[in-house]
DRENLOGU-501785 format. One record per residue: residue in three letters; residue number from 0; x negated, y, z of N, C-alpha, C in turn. Coordinates in Angstrom, 2 decimals, always signed. Atoms other than C-alpha are relative to their C-alpha. Layout:
<r res="ALA" n="NUM" n_u="X" n_v="Y" n_w="Z" ca_u="X" ca_v="Y" ca_w="Z" c_u="X" c_v="Y" c_w="Z"/>
...
***
This chain:
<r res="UNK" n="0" n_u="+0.51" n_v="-1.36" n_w="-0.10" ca_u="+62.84" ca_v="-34.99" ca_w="-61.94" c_u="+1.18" c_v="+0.97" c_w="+0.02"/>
<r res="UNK" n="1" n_u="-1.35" n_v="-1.61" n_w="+0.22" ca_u="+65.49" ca_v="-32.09" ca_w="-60.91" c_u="-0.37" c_v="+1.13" c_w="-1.13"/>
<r res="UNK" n="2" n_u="+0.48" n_v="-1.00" n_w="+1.02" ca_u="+63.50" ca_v="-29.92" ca_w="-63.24" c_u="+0.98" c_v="+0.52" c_w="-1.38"/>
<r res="UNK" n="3" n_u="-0.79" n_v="-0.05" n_w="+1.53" ca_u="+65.68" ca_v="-30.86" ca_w="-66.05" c_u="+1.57" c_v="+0.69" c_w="+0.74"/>
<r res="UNK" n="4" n_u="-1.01" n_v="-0.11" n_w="-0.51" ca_u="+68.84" ca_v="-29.69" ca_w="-63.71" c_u="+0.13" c_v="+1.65" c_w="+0.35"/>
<r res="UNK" n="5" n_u="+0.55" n_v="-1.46" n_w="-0.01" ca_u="+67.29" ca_v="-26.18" ca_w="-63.18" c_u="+1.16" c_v="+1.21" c_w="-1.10"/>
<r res="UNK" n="6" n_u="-0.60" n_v="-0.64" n_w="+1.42" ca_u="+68.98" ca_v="-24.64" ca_w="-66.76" c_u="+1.36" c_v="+0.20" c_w="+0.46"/>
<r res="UNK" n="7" n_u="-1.80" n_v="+0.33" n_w="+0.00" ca_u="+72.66" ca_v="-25.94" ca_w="-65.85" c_u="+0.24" c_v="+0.45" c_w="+1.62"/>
<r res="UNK" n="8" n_u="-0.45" n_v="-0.47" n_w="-1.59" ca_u="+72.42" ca_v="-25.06" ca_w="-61.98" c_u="+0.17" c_v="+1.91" c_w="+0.15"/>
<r res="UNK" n="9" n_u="-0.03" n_v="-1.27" n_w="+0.43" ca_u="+71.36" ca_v="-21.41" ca_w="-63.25" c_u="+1.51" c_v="+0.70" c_w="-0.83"/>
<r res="UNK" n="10" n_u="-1.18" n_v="+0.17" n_w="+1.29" ca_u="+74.27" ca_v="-21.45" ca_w="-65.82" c_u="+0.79" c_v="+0.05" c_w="+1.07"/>
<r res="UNK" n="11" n_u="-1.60" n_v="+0.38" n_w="-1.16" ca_u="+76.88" ca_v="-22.52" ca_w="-63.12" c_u="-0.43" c_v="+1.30" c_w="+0.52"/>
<r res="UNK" n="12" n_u="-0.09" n_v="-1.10" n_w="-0.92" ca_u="+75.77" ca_v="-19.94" ca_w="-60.71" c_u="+0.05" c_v="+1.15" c_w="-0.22"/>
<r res="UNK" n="13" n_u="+0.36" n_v="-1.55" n_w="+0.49" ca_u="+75.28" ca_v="-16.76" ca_w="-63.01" c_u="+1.29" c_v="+0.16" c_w="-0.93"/>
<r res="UNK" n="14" n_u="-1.40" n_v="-0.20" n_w="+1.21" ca_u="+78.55" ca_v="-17.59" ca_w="-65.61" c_u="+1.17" c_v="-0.58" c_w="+0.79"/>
<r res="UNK" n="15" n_u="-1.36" n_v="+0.49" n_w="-0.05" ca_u="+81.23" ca_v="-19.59" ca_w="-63.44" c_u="-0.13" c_v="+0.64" c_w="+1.50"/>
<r res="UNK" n="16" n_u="+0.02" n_v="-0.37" n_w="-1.26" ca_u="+80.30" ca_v="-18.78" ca_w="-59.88" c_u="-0.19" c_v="+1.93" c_w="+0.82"/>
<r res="UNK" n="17" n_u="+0.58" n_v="-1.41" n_w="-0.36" ca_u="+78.85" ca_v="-15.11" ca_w="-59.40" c_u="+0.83" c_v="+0.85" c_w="-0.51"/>
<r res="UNK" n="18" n_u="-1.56" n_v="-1.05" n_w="+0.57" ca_u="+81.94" ca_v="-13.55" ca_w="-61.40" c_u="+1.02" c_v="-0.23" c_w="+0.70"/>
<r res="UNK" n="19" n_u="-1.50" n_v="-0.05" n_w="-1.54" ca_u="+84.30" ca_v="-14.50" ca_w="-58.75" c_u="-0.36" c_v="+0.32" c_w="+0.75"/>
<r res="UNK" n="20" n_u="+0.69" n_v="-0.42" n_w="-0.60" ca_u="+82.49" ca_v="-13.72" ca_w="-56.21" c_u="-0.27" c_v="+1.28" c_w="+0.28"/>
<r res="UNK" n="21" n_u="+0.18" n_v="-1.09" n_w="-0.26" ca_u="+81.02" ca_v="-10.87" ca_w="-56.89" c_u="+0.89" c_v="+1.23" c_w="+0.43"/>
<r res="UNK" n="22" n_u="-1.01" n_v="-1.56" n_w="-0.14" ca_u="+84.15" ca_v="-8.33" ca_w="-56.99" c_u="+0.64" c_v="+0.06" c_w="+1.83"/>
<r res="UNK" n="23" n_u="-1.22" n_v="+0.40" n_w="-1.36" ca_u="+85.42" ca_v="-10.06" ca_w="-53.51" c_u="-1.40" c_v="+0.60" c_w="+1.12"/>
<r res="UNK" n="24" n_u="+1.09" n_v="-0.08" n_w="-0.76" ca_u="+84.21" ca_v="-9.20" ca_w="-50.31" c_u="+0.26" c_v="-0.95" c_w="+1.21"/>
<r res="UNK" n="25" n_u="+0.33" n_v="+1.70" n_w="-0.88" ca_u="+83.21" ca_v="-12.93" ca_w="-49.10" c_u="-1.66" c_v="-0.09" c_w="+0.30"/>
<r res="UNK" n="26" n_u="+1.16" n_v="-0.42" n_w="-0.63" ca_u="+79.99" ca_v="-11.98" ca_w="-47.14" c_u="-0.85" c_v="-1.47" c_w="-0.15"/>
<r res="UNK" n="27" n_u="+0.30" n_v="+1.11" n_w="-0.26" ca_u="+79.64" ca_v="-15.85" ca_w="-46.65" c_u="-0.69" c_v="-0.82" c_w="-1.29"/>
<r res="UNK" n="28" n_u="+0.57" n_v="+0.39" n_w="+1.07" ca_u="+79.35" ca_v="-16.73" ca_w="-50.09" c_u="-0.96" c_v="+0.52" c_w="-0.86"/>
<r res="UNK" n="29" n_u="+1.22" n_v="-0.53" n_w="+0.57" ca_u="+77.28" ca_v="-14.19" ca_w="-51.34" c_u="-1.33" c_v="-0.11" c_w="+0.27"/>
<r res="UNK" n="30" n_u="+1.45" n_v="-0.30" n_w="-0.83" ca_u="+74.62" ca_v="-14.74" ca_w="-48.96" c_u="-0.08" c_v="-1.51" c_w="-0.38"/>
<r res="UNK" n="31" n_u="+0.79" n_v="+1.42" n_w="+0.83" ca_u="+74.71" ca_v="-18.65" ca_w="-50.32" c_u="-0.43" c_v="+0.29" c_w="-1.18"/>
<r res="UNK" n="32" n_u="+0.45" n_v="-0.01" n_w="+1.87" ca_u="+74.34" ca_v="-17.84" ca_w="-53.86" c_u="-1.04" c_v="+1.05" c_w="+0.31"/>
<r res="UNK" n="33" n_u="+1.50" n_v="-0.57" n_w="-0.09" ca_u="+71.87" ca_v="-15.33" ca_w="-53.17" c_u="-0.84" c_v="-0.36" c_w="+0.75"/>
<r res="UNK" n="34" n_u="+0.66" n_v="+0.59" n_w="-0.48" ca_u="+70.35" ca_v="-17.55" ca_w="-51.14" c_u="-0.54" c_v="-1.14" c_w="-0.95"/>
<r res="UNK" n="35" n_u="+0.23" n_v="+1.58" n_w="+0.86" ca_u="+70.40" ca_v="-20.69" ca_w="-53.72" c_u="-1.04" c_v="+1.08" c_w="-1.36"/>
<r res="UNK" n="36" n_u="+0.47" n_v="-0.60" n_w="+1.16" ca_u="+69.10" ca_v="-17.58" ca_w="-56.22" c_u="-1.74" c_v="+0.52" c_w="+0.20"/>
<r res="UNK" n="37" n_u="+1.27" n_v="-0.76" n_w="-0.68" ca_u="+66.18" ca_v="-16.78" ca_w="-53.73" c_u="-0.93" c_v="-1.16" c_w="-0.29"/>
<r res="UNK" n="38" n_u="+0.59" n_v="+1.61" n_w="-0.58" ca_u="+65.22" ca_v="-20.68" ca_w="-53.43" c_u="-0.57" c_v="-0.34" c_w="-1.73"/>
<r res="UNK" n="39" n_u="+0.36" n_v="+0.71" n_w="+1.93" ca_u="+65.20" ca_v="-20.92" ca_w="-58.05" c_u="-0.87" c_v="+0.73" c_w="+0.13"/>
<r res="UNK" n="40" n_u="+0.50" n_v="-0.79" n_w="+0.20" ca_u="+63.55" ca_v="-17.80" ca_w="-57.89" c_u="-1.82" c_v="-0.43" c_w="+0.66"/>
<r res="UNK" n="41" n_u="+1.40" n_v="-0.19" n_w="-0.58" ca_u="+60.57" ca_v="-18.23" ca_w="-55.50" c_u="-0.35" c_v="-2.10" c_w="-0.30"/>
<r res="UNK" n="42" n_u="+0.52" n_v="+1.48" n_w="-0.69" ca_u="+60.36" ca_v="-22.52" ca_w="-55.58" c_u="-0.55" c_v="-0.18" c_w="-2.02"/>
<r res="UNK" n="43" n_u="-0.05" n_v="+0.54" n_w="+1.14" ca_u="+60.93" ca_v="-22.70" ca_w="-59.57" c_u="-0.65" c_v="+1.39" c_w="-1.33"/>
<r res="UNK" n="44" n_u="+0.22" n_v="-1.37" n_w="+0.94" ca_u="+59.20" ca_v="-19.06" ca_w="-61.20" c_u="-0.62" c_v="-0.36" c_w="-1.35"/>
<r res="UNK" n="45" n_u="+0.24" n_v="-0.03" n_w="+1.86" ca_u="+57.44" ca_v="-21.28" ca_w="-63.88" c_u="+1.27" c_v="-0.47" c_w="-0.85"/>
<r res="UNK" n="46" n_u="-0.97" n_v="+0.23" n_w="+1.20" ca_u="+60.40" ca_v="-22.01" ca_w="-65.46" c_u="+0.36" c_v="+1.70" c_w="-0.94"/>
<r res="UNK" n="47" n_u="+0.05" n_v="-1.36" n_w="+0.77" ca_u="+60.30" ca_v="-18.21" ca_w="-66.42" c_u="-1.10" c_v="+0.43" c_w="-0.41"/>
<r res="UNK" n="48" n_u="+1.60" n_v="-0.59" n_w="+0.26" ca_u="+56.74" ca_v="-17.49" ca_w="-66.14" c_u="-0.90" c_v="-1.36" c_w="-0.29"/>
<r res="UNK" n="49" n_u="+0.47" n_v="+1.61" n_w="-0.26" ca_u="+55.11" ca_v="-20.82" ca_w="-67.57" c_u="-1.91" c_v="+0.49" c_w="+0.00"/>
<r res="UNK" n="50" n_u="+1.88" n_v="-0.03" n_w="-0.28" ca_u="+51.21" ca_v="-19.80" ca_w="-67.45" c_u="-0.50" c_v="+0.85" c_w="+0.89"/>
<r res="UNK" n="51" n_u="+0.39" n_v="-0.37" n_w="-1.26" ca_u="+49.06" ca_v="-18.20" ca_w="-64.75" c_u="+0.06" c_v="+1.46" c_w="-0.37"/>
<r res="UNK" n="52" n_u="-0.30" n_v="-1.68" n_w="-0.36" ca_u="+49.10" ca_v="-14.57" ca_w="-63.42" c_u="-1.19" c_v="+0.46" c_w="-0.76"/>
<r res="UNK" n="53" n_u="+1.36" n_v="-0.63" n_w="+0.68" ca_u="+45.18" ca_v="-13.92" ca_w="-64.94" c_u="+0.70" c_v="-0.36" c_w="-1.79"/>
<r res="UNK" n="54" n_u="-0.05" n_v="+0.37" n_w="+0.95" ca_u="+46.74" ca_v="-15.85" ca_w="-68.02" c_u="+0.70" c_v="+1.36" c_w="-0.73"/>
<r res="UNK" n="55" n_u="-1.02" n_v="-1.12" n_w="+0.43" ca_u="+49.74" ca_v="-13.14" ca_w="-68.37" c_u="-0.68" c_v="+1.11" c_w="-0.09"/>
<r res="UNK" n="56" n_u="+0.72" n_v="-1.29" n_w="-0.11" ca_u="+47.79" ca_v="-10.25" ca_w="-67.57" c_u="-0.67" c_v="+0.17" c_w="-1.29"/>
<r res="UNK" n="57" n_u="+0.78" n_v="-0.06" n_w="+0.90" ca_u="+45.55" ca_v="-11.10" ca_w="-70.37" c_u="+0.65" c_v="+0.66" c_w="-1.10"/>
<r res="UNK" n="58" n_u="-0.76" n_v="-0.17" n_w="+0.87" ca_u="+48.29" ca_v="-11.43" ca_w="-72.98" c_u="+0.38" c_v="+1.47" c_w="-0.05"/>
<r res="UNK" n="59" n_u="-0.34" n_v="-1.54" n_w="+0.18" ca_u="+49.84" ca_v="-8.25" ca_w="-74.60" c_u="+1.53" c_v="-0.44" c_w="+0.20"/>
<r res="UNK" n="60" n_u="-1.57" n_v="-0.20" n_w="-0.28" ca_u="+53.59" ca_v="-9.81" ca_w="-74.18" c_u="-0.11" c_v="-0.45" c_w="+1.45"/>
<r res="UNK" n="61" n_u="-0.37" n_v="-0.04" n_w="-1.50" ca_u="+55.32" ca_v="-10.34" ca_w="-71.08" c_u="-0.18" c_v="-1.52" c_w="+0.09"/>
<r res="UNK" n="62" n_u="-0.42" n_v="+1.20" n_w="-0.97" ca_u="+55.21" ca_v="-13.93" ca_w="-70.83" c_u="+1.50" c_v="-1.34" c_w="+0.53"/>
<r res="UNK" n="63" n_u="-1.64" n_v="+0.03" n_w="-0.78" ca_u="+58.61" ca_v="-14.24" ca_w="-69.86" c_u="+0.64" c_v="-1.55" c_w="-1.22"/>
<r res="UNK" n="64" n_u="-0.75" n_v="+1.02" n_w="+0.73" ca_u="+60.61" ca_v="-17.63" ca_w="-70.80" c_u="+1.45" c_v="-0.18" c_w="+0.62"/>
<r res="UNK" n="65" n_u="-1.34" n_v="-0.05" n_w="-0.36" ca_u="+64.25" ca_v="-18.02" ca_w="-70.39" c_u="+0.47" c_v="+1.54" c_w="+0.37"/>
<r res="UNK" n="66" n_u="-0.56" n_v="-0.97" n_w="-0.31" ca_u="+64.82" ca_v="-14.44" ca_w="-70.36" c_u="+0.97" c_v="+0.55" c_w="+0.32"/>
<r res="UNK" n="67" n_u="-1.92" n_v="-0.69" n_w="-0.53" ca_u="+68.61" ca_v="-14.21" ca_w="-70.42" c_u="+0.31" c_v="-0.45" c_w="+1.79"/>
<r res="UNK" n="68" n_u="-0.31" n_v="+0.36" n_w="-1.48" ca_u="+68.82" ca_v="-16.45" ca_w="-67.16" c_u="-0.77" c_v="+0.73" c_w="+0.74"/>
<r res="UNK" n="69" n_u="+0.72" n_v="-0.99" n_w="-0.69" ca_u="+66.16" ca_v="-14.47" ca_w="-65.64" c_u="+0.78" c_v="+1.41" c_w="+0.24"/>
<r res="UNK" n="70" n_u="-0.36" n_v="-1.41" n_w="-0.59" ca_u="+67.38" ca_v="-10.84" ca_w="-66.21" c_u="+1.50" c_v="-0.09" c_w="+0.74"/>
<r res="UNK" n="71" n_u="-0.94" n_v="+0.11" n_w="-0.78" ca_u="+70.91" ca_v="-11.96" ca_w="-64.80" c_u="+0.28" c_v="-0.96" c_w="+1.42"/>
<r res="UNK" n="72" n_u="+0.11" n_v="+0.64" n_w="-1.20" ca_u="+69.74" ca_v="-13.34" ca_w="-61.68" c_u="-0.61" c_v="+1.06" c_w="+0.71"/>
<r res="UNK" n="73" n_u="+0.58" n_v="-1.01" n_w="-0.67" ca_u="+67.69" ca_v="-10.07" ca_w="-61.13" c_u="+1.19" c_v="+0.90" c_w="-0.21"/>
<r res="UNK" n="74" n_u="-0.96" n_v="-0.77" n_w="+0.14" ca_u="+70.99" ca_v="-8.13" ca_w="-62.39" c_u="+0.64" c_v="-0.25" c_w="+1.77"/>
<r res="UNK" n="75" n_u="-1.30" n_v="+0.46" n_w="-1.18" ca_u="+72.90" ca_v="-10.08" ca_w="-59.52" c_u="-0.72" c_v="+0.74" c_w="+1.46"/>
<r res="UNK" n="76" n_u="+0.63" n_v="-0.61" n_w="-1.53" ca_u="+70.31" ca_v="-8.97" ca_w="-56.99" c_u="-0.11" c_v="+1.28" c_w="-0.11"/>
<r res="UNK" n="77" n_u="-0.72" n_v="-1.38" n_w="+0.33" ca_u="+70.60" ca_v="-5.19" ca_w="-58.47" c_u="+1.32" c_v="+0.66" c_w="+0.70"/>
<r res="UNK" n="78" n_u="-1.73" n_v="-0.30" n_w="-0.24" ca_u="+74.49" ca_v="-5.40" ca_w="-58.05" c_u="-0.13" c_v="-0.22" c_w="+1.33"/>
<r res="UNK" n="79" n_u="+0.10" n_v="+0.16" n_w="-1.63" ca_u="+73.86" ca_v="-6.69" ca_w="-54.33" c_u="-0.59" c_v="+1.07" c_w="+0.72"/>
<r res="UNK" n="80" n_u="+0.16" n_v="-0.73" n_w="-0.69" ca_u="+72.38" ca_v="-3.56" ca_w="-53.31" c_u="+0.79" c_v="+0.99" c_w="+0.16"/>
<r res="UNK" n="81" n_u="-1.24" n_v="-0.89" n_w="-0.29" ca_u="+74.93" ca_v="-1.51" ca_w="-53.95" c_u="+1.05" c_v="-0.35" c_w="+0.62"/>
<r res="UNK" n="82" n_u="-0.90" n_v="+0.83" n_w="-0.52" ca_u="+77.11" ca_v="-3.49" ca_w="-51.87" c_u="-0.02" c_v="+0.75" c_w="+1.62"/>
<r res="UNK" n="83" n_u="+0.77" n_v="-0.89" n_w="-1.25" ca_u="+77.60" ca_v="-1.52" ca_w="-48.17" c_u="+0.34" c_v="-1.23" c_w="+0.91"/>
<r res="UNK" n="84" n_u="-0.11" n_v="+1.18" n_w="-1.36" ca_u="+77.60" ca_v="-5.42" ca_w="-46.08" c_u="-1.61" c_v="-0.56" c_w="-0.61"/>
<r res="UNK" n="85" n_u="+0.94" n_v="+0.82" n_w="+0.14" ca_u="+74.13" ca_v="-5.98" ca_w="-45.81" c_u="-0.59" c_v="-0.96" c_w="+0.65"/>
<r res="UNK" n="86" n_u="+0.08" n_v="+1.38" n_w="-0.68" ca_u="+74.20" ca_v="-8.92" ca_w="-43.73" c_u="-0.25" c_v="-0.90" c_w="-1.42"/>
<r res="UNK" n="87" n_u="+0.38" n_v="+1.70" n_w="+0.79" ca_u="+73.94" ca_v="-11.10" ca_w="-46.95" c_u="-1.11" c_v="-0.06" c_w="-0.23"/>
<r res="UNK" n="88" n_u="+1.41" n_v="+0.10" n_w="+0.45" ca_u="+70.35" ca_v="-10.59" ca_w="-47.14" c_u="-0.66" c_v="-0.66" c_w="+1.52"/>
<r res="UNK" n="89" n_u="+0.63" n_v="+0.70" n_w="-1.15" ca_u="+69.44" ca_v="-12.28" ca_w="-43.79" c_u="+0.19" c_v="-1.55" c_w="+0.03"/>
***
């Protein structure tokens, strides 16, 4: 199961990879990692959100699991708009 590989692929890409990166302007690589960030994001969302959308709604908290890796994967896509090469979003 890759599932268990999820945690440490997040980890690499948000603490060793996305801080080099980010300050440079390597069009090529940003648009992989925000591509590999698009692919956790939309393929793997229960690993943040583990019960259903009627379930959450219900609840009075957010839901939310793994919060730190979460808000710095939405930080990274934040910081990418202020960026003036927007080719990395295609």
């Amino acid at each position: 199961q890759f599932k268990s590989f999820l945690p440490r692929i997040i980890s690499i890409a948000m603490e060793q990879i996305y801080p080099i990166i980010a300050p440079r302007p390597s069009p090529d690589m940003k648009s992989a990692l925000y591509h590999l960030l698009h692919e956790v994001l939309a393929n793997n969302w229960r690993y943040f959100f583990k019960g259903s959308v009627l379930d959450l709604m219900k609840e009075s908290g957010d839901g939310l699991e793994n919060s730190s890796q979460f808000v710095s994967v939405l930080q990274a896509y934040g910081q990418s708009f202020l960026q003036t090469d927007i080719s990395i979003f295609r």
